[in-house]
C-alpha positions as CSV (number, residue, x, y, z in Angstrom):
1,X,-14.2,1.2,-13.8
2,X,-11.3,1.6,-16.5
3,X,-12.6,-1.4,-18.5
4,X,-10.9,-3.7,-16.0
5,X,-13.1,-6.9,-15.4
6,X,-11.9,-7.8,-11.3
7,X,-14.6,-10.9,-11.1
8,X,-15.1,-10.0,-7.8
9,X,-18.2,-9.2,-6.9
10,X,-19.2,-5.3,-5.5
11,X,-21.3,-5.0,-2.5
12,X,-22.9,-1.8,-1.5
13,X,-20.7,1.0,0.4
14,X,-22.8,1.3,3.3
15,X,-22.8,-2.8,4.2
16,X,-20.9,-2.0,7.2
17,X,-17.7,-3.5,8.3
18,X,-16.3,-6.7,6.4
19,X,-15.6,-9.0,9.0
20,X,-14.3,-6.9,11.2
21,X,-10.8,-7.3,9.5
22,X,-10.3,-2.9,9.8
23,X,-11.1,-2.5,13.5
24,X,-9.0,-5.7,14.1
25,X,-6.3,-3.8,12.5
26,X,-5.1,-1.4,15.7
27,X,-5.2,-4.6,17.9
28,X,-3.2,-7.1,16.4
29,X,0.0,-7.9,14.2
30,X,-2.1,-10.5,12.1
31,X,-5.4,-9.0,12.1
32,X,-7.0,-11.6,10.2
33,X,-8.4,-15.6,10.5
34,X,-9.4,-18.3,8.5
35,X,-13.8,-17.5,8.6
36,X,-13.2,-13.7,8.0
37,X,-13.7,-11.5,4.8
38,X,-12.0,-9.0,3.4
39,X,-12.9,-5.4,1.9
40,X,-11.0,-3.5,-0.4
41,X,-12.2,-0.2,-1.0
42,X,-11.8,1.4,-4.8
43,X,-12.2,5.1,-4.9
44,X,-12.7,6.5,-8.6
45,X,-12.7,9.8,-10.0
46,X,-12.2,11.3,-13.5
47,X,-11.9,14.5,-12.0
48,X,-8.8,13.6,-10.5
49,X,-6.2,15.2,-13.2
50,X,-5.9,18.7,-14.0
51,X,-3.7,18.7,-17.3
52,X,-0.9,17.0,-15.5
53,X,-1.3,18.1,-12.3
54,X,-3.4,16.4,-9.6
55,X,-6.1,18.3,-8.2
56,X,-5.5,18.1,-3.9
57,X,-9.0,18.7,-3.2
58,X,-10.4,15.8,-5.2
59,X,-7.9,13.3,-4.0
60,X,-8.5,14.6,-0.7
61,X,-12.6,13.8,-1.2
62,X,-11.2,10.4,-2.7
63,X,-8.9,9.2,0.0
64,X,-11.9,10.4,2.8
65,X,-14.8,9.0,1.3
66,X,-12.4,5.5,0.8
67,X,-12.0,5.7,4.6
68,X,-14.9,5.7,5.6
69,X,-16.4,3.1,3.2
70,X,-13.6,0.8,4.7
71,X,-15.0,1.1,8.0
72,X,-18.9,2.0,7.7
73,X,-18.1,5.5,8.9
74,X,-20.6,8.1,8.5
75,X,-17.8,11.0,8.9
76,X,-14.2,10.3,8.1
77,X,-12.5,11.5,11.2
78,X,-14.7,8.9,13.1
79,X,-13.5,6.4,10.4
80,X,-9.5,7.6,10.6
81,X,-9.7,7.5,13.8
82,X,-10.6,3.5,13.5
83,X,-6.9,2.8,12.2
84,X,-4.5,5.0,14.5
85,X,-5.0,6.4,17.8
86,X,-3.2,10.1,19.4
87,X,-0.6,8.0,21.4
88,X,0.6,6.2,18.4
89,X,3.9,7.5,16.6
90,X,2.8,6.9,12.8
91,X,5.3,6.0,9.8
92,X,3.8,6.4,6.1
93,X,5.5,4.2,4.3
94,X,5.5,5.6,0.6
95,X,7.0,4.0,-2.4
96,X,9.6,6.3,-4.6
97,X,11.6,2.7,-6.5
98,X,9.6,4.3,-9.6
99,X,10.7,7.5,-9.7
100,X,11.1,9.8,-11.4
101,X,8.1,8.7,-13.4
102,X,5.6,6.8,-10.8
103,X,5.9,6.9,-7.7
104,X,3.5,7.8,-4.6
105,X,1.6,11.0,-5.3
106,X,2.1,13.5,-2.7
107,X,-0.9,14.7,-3.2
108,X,-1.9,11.4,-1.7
109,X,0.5,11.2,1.0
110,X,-0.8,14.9,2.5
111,X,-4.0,13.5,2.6
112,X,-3.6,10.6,4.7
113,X,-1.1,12.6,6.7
114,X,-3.8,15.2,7.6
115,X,-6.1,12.5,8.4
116,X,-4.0,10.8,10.9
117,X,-3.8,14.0,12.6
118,X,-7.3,14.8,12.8
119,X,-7.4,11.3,14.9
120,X,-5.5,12.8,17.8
121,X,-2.0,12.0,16.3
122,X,0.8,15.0,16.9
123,X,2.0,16.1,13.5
124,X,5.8,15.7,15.8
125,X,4.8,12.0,15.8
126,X,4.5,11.1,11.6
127,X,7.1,10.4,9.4
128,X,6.8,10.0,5.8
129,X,10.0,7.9,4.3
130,X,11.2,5.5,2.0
131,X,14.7,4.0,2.8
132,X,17.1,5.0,0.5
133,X,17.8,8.8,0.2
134,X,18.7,9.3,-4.1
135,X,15.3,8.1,-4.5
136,X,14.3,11.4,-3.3
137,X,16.0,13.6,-5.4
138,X,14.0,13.1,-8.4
139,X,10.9,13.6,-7.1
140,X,8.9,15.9,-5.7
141,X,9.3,15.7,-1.7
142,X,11.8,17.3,0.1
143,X,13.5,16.4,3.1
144,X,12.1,18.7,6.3
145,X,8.7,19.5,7.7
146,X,6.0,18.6,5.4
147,X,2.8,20.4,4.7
148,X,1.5,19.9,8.0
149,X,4.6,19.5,10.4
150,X,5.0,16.2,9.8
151,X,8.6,15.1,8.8
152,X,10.2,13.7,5.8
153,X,13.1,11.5,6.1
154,X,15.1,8.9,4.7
155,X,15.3,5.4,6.1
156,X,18.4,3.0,5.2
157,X,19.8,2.3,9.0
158,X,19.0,-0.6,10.0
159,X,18.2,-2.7,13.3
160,X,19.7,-5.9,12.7
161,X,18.7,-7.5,16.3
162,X,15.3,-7.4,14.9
163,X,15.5,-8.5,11.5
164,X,14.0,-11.2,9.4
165,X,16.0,-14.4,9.4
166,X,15.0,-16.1,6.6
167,X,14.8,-19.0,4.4
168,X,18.3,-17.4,2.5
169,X,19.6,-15.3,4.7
170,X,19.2,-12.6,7.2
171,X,17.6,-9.4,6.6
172,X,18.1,-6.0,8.9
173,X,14.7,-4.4,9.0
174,X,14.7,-0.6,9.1
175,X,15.3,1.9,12.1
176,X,12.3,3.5,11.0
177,X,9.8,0.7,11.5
178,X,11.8,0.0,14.7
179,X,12.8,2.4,17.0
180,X,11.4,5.6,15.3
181,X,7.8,4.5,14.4
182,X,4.9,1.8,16.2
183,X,1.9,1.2,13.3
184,X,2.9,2.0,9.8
185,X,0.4,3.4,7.2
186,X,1.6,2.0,4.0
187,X,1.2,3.7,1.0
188,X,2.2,2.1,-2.2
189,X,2.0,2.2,-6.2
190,X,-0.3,0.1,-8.5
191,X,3.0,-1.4,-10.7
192,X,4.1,-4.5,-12.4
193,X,7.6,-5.9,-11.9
194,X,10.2,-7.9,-14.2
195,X,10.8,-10.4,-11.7
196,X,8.0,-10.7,-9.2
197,X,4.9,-9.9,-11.3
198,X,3.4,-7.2,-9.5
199,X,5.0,-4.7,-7.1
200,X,2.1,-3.7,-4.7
201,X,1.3,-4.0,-0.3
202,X,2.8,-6.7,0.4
203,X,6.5,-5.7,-1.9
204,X,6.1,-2.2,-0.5
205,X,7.0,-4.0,3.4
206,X,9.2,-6.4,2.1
207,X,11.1,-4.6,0.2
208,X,11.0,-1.1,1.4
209,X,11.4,-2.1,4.9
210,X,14.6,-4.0,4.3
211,X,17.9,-4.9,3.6
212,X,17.6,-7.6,1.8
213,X,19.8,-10.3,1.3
214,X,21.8,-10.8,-2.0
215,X,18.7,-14.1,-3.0
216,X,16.0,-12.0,-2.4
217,X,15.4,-11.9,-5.6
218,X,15.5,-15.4,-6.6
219,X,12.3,-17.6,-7.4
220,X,10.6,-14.0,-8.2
221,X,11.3,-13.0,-4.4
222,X,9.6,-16.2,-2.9
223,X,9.2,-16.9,-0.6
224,X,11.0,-13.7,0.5
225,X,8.4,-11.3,0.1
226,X,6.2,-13.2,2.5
227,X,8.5,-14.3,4.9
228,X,9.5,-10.4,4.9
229,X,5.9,-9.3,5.3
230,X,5.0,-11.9,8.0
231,X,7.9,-10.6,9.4
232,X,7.2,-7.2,9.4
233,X,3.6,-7.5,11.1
234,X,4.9,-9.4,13.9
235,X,7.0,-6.6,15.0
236,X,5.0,-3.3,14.0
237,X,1.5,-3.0,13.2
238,X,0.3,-1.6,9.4
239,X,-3.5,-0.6,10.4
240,X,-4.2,0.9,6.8
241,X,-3.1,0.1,3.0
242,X,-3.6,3.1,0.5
243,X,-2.8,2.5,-2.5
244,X,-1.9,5.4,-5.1
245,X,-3.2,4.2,-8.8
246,X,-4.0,7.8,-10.0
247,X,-1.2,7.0,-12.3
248,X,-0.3,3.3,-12.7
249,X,2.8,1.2,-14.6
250,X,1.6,-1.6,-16.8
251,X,4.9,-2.8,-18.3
252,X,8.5,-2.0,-17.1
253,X,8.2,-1.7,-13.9
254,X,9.3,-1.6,-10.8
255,X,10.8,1.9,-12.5
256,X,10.1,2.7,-16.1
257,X,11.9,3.7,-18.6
258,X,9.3,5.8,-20.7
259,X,5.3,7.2,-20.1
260,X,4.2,4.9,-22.8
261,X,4.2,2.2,-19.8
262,X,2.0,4.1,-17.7
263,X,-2.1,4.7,-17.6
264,X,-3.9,7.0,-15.4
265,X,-6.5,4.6,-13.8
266,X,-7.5,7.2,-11.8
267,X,-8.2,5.9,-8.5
268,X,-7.1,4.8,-4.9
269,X,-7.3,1.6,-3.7
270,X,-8.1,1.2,0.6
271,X,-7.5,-1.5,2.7
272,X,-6.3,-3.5,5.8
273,X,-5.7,-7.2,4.2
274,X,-2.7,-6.7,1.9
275,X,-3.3,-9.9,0.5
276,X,-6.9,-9.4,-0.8
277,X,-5.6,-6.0,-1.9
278,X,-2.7,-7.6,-3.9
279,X,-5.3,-10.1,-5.4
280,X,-7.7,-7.1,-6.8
281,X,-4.7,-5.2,-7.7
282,X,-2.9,-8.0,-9.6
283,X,-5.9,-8.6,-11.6
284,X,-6.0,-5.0,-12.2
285,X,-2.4,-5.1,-13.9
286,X,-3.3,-8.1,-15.8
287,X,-6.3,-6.9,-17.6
288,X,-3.9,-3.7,-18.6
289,X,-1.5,-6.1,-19.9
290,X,-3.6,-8.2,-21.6
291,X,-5.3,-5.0,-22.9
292,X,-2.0,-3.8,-24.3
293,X,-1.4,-7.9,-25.8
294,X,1.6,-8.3,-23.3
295,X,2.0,-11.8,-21.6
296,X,0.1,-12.8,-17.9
297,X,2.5,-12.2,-15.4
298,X,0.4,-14.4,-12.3
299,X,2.6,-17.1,-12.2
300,X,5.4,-14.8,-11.7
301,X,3.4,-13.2,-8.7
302,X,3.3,-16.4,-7.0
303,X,4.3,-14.5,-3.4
304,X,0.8,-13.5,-3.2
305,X,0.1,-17.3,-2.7
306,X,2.9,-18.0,-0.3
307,X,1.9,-15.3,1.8
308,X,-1.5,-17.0,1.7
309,X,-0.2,-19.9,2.8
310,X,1.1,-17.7,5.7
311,X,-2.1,-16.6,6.7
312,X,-1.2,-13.2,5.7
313,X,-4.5,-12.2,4.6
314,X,-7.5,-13.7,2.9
315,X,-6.7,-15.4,-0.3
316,X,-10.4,-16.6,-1.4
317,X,-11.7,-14.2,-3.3
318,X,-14.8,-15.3,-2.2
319,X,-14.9,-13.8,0.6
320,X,-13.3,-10.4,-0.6
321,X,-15.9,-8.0,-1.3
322,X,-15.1,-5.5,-3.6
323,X,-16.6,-2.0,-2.8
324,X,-16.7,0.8,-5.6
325,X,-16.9,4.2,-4.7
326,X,-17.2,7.4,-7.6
327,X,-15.8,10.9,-6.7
């Protein structure tokens, strides 16, 4: 660990599978209930950074071994083959708000692209996207075929027949998610956020995924962010949660100005229960910030607790067990 105290207590990797939330997670919408536990996986490495470059093979070995110690898998195409299946037509759903500074490696997102092929799925059928197309420009994917045929595209049309109509307003959910795409594998950024706290799973849905109506923002994005979420998991399945925190952004985020709000925490974060993997993440942030002698942000977070109350995941951390895993 980077010096972080979680307060969650870590279980061993091989325990098998925590409450059978990850195998749940190709079956259902909601893939969790009130008696189940959670497991979020942390993958560490300090091998990870080569100058400032990424080294592909480690974060490959970081992103496989996390896979299988979500699931109890002895080999990781038995365990990736746990979250999507060859039939499926898989979006990954990466996160680019923080670019040009922090935003999801794509070192990262090859990796898990690779490894939804080797479960069957046709390179023909993944797209990697993020929904509005000047976020691309700055960074370093490019609009095409990707490493291993899969395609890269921008989202922003949207399906309003299908959208979230919530507490404010109504809110078109994304073509992608939709009509192009069945399970999304989401892959956001360990980040704080000015008005909501934390930008992590369940912000990467919500707010990635849709056009958002002009309050969205209000109340720090509650109870949109959940409502968004719910929404969202009710209409396409997310099987898988991998988080990028090879870099992180402690302070100005969702997009920072400078590198002095960054820190390399030098892992990946796995998961099927975006709530539990919001609660570790959070903590994560908060330690950083206190670290630094900025203010708590929790309070302003408080969408993590809605979506709680929505039964969006499990919100006792209790019953999350915390798995650490060194590269």
């Amino acid at each position: 660990m980077s010096g972080h105290g979680i307060g969650i207590t870590r279980r061993g990797v091989l325990t098998g599978i925590a409450g059978g939330a990850a195998v749940a997670a190709i079956g259902k919408g909601f893939a969790f209930v009130a008696n189940e536990k959670a497991r979020v996986v942390r993958v560490e490495s300090d091998k990870v950074w080569n100058g400032d470059t990424r080294d592909p093979d480690v974060v490959k070995t970081m992103v496989d071994r996390g896979v299988m110690a979500l699931v109890g898998a002895s080999t990781s195409s038995v365990a990736w083959r746990t979250f999507v299946t060859p039939e499926m037509r898989v979006g990954l759903k990466i996160n680019l708000l923080g670019r040009p500074l922090v935003y999801t490696a794509p070192e990262v997102t090859d990796v898990v692209a690779a490894g939804v092929i080797a479960a069957g799925v046709k390179p023909e059928n993944i797209i990697i996207w993020d929904r509005w197309k000047d976020h691309f420009a700055p960074t370093r994917y490019k609009f095409g075929k990707g490493k291993h045929g899969e395609s890269i595209e921008a989202g922003g049309r949207y399906h309003a027949t299908t959208g979230l109509k919530g507490t404010k307003g109504n809110a078109p959910i994304d073509t992608m998610a939709v009509d192009r795409t069945n399970v999304t594998v989401s892959l956001p950024v360990l980040k704080d956020h000015g008005v909501s706290g934390v930008t992590l799973a369940l912000k990467n849905i919500a707010f990635g995924c849709y056009d958002h109506y002009r309050s969205a923002h209000d109340n720090n994005c509650d109870p949109f962010i959940a409502e968004a979420y719910a929404h969202y998991v009710a209409t396409t399945k997310i099987p898988l949660i991998v988080m990028d925190a090879t870099e992180a952004c402690f302070d100005g985020g969702p997009r920072p100005a400078d590198r002095s709000r960054l820190w390399r925490e030098n892992a990946i974060y796995l998961a099927t229960d975006p709530v539990a993997l919001d609660l570790v993440c959070r903590k994560v942030i908060m330690a950083k910030r206190a670290e630094k002698g900025l203010p708590d942000r929790t309070r302003q977070s408080r969408h993590i607790e809605t979506a709680i109350g929505k039964g969006l995941g499990v919100g006792d951390l209790s019953r999350i067990d915390v798995v650490s895993v060194r590269v």
